[in-house]
C-alpha positions as CSV (number, residue, x, y, z in Angstrom):
1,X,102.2,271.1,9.4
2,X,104.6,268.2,9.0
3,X,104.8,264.9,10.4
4,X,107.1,263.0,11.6
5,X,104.8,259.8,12.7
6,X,101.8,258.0,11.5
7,X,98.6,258.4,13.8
8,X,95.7,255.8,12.4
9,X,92.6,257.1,12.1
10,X,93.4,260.7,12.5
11,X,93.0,263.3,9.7
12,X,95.8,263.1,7.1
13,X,96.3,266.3,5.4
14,X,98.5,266.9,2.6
15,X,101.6,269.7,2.0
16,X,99.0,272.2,1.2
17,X,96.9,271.9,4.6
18,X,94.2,269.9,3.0
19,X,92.3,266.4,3.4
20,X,94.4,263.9,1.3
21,X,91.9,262.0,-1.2
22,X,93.1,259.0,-2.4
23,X,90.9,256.6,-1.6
24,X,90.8,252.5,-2.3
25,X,93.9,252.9,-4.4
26,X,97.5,251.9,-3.8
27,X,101.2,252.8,-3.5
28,X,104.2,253.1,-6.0
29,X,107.8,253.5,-5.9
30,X,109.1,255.2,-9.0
31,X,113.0,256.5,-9.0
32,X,113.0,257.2,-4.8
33,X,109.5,258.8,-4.8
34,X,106.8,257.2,-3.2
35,X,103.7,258.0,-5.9
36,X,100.2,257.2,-3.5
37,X,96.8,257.8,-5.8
38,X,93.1,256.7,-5.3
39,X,89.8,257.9,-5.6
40,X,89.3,261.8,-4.8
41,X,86.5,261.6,-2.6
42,X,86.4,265.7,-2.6
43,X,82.9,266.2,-3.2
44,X,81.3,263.0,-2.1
45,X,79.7,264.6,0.9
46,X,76.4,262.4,0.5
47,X,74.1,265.2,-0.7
48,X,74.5,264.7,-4.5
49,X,75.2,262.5,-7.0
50,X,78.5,262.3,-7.2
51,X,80.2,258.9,-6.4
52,X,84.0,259.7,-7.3
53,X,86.2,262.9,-8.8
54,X,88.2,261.3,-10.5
55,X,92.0,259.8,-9.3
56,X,94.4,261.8,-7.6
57,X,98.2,261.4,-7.0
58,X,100.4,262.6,-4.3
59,X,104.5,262.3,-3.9
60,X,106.6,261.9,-1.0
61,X,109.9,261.1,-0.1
62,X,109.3,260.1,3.6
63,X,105.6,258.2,3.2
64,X,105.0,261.0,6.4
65,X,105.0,264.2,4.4
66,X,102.4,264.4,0.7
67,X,102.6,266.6,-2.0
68,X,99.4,267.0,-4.0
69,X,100.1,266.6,-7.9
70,X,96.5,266.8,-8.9
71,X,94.0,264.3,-10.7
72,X,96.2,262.1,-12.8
73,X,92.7,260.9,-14.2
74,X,90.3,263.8,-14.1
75,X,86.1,263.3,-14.1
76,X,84.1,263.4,-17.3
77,X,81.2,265.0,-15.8
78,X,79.6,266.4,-19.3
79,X,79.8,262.7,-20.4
80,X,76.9,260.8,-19.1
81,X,78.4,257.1,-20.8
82,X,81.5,257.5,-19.5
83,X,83.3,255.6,-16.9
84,X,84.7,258.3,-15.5
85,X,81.2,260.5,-15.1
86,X,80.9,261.0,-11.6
87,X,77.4,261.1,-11.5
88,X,76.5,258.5,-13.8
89,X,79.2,256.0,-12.9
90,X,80.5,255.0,-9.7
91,X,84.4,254.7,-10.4
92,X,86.3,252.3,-7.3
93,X,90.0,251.3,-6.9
94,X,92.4,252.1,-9.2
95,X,95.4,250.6,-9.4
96,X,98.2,250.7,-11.3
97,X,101.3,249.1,-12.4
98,X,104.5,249.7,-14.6
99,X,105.4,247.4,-17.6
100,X,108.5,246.9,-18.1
101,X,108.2,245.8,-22.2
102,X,105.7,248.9,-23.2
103,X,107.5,251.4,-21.2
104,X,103.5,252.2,-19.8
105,X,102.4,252.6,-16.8
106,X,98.8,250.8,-17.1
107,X,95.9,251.5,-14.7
108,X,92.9,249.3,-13.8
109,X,89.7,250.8,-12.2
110,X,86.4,249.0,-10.8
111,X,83.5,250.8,-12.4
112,X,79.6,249.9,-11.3
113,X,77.7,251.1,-13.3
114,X,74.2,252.1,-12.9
115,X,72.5,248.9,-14.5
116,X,73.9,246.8,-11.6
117,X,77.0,245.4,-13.6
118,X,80.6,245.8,-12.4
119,X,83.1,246.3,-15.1
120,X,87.0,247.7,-15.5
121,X,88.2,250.3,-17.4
122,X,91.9,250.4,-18.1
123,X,93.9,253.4,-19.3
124,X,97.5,253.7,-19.8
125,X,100.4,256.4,-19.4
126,X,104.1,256.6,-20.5
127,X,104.1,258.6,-17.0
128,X,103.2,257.8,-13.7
129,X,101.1,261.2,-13.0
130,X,99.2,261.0,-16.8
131,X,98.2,262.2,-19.2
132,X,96.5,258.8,-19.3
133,X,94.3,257.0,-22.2
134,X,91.6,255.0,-22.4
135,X,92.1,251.7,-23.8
136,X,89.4,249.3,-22.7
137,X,86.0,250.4,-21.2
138,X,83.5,248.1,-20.1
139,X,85.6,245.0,-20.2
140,X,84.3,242.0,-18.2
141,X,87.3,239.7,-17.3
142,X,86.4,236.2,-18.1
143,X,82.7,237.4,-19.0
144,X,82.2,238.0,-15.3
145,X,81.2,240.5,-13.1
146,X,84.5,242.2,-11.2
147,X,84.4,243.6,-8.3
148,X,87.4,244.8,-5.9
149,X,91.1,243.7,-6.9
150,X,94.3,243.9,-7.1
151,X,97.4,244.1,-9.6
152,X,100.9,242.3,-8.8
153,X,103.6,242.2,-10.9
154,X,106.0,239.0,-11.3
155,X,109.9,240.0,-11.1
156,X,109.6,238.3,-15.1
157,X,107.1,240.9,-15.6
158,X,104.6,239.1,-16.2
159,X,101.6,240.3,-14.3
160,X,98.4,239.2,-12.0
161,X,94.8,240.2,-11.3
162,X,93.1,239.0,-8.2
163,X,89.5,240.0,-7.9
164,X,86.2,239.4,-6.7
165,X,83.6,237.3,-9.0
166,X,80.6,239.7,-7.3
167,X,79.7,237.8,-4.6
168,X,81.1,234.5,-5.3
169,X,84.6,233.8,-4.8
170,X,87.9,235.3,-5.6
171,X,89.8,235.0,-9.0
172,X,93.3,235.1,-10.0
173,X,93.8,235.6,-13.7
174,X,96.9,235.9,-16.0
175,X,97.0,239.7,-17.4
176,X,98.5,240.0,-21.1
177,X,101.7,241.0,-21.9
178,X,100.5,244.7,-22.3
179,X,98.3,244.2,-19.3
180,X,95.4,245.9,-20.5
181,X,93.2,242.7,-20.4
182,X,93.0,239.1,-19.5
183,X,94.8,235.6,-21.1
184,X,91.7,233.3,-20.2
185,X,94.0,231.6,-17.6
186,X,92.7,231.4,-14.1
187,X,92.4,229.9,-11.0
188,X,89.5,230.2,-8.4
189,X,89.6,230.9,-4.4
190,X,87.6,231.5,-1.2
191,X,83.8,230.6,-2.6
192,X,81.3,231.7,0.0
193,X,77.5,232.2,-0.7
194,X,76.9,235.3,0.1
195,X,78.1,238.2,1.4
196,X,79.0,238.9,4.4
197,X,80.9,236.2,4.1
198,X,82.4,236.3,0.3
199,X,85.5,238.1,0.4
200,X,86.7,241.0,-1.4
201,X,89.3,244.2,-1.4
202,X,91.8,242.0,-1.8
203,X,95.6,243.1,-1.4
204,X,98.4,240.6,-2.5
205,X,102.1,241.1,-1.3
206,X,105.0,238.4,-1.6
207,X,107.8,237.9,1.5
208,X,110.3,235.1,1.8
209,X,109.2,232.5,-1.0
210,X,105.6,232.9,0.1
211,X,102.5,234.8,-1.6
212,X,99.8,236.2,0.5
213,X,96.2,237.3,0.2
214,X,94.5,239.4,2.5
215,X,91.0,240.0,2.1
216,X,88.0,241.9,3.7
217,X,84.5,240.1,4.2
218,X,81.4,242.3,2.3
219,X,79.5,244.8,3.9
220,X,79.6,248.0,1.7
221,X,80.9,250.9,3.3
222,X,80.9,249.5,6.6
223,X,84.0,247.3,8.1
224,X,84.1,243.9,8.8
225,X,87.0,240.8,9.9
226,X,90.0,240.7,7.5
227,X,91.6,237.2,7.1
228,X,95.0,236.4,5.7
229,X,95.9,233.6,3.4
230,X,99.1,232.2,1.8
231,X,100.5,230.2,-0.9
232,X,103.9,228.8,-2.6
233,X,102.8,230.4,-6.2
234,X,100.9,233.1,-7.6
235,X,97.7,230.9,-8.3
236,X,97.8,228.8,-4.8
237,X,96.4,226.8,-3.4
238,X,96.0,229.4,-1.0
239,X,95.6,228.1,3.1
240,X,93.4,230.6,5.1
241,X,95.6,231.3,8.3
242,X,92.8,233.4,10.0
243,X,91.9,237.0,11.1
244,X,94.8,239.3,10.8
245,X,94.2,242.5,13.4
246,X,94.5,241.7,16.9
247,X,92.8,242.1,19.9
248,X,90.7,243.9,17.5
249,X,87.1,243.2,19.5
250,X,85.0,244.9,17.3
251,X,85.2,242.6,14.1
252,X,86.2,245.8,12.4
253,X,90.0,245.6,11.5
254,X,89.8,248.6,13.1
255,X,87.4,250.5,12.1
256,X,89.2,249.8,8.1
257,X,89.4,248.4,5.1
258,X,92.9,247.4,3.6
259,X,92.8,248.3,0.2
260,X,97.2,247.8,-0.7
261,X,100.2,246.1,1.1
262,X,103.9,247.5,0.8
263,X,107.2,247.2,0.9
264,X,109.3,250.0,2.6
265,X,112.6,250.8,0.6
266,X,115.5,250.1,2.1
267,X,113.6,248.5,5.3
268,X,114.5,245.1,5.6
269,X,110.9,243.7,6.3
270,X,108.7,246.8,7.1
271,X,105.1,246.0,5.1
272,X,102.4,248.6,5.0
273,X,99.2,247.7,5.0
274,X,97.2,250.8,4.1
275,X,93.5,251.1,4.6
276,X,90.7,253.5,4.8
277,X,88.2,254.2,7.3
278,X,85.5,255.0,5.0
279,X,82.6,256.0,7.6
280,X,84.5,258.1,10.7
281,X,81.1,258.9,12.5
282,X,79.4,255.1,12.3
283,X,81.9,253.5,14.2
284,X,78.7,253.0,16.8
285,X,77.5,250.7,14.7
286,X,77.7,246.8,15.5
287,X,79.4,244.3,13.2
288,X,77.5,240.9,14.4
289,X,74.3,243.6,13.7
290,X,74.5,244.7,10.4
291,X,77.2,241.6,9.6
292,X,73.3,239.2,9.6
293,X,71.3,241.5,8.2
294,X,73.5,241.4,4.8
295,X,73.3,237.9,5.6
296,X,69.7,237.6,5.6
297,X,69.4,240.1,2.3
298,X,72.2,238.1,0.3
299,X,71.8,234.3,1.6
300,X,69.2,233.2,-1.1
301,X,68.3,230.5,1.5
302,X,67.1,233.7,3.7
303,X,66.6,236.2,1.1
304,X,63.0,237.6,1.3
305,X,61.8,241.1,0.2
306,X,61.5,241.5,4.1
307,X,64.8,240.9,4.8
308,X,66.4,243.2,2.0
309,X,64.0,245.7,3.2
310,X,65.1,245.6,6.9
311,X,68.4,245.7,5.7
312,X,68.0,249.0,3.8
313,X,66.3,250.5,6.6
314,X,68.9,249.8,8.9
315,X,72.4,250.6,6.9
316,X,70.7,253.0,4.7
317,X,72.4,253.6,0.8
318,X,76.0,253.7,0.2
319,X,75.9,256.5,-2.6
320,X,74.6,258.7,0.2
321,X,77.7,258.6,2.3
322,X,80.0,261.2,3.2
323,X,82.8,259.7,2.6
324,X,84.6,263.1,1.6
325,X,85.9,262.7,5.3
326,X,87.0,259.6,4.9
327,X,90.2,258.7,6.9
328,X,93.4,256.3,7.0
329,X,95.0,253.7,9.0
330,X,98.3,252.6,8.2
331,X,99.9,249.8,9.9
332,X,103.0,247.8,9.9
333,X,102.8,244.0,9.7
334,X,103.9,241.9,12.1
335,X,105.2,238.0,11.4
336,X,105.5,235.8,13.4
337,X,107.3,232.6,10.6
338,X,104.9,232.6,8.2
339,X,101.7,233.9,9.9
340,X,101.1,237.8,9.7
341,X,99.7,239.8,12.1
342,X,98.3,243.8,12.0
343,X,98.3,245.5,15.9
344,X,96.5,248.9,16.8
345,X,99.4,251.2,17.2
346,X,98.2,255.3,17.9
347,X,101.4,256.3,16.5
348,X,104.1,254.9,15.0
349,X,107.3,255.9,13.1
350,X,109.3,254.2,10.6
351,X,112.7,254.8,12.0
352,X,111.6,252.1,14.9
353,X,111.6,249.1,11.8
């Protein structure tokens, strides 16, 4: 089959007639191919243990139309103290970017590991599809626990990390000039106390002399309100303009969770905001539902072995998802000045930008 559209929320399958699985990761331009990798949810049907296999990479040319080059980063499943064991480790997010001064393409991945700490590993390639090598496993930027992010590169090359402090508030940290690891400079966004409120996935794009950060709220699996901010500078101060996906009644974004933003080549302002729909068959649940009940497990002024209880009970656990048919929606933005704006389109096309 090939496509000459995008259809949100409808299966996306690749050259080969099969699921795409590139989950929570991002999109690269590299030499007039469109490079679009994340975690291979393959076998993550729910009934075992495994979490993620490993990253995979697909190429197009039209951003319709993907050709599957494999795992870039394949599993270590005979290693149980590996990050990349997909039954031991629960591997999230990888992102990658190109620097310039090492000739490497470097790549960042979210790693929860089975003590409760969130950590990044970081490998690095002198090729976009791999092989790639570990550099740095178990690194805690700052000496804090990371959770979702981002990667953004300066055009001086030098290079950004915007993540979650668990449950806190958002960080923006200086990488190093190899970008395998943090300066120690940083500045601090969005504190909440708890989820559902602290926000996380965060995907940063730059347009016109402004930076923004959009950001879901934190619920797991399950999708919540994504709200848009933007600053002058990399580091902010960054001014919350509001919820981003309109007329979107459910407090779902959609049904999604944005995990990058793009540019389209040669389009003179087409952005991409590309998310998954992690869980296609509990869109019957109710945001301002499950939306408290986090609120009542998190919120230490509520917290009580009842509530966390009730909220297990009710959402069940995230590691027994099937989120091996996990499915896309792909938007454009819309602006309106400064202020951004994501509609519900069933199909679009990019020859109408």
């Amino acid at each position: 089959m090939k496509y000459t559209s995008f259809r949100p929320g409808q299966t996306w399958l690749d050259t080969n007639g099969k699921r795409i699985q590139a989950h929570g990761g991002s999109v690269i331009y590299v030499d007039g191919v469109y490079y679009r990798y994340g975690e291979n949810k393959e076998y993550t049907t729910g009934q075992d243990d495994i979490w993620t296999w490993g990253v995979r990479c697909y190429v197009s040319t039209d951003l319709y139309n993907w050709e599957d080059k494999g795992l870039i980063i394949p599993p270590e499943p005979e290693d149980p103290d590996s990050p990349l064991c997909p039954t031991t480790q629960m591997l999230d997010r990888p992102h990658i970017i190109y620097n310039r001064s090492t000739g490497k393409y470097v790549c960042w991945m979210k790693v929860m590991n089975k003590n409760g700490t969130q950590t990044e590993t970081v490998m690095t390639s002198d090729h976009i599809l791999g092989p790639y090598k570990m550099v740095r496993k178990g690194l805690r930027p700052l000496g804090m626990d990371a959770g979702d992010f981002d990667l953004a590169v300066a055009p001086d090359g030098k290079a950004y990390y915007y993540f979650e402090r668990v449950h806190c508030e958002t960080i923006c940290a200086d990488l190093t000039s190899d970008y395998t690891d943090v300066t120690g400079y940083y500045s601090t966004h969005f504190p909440r106390v708890s989820p559902p409120d602290v926000r996380e996935a965060t995907a940063h794009f730059y347009r016109k002399g402004k930076h923004y950060l959009v950001t879901s709220g934190t619920t797991g699996y399950l999708p919540n309100p994504t709200e848009v901010a933007v600053a002058d500078t990399w580091h902010g101060p960054y001014t919350v303009q509001g919820l981003i996906h309109t007329g979107d009644g459910t407090h779902t974004s959609f049904h999604s969770q944005i995990s990058c933003i793009f540019k389209v080549e040669g389009k003179k302002d087409l952005y991409i905001a590309c998310a998954d729909r992690w869980l296609p068959e509990l869109q019957h649940l109710e945001y301002n539902v499950y939306s408290e009940l986090f609120r009542n497990a998190f919120d230490p002024e509520r917290r009580s072995e009842d509530t966390v209880r009730e909220m297990q009970a009710y959402l069940g656990d995230d590691s027994h998802r099937n989120t091996a048919i996990s499915d896309y929606v792909w938007l454009p933005l819309r602006f309106e000045g400064e202020r951004v704006f994501i509609d519900w389109k069933e199909e679009w096309r990019l020859e109408d930008y």
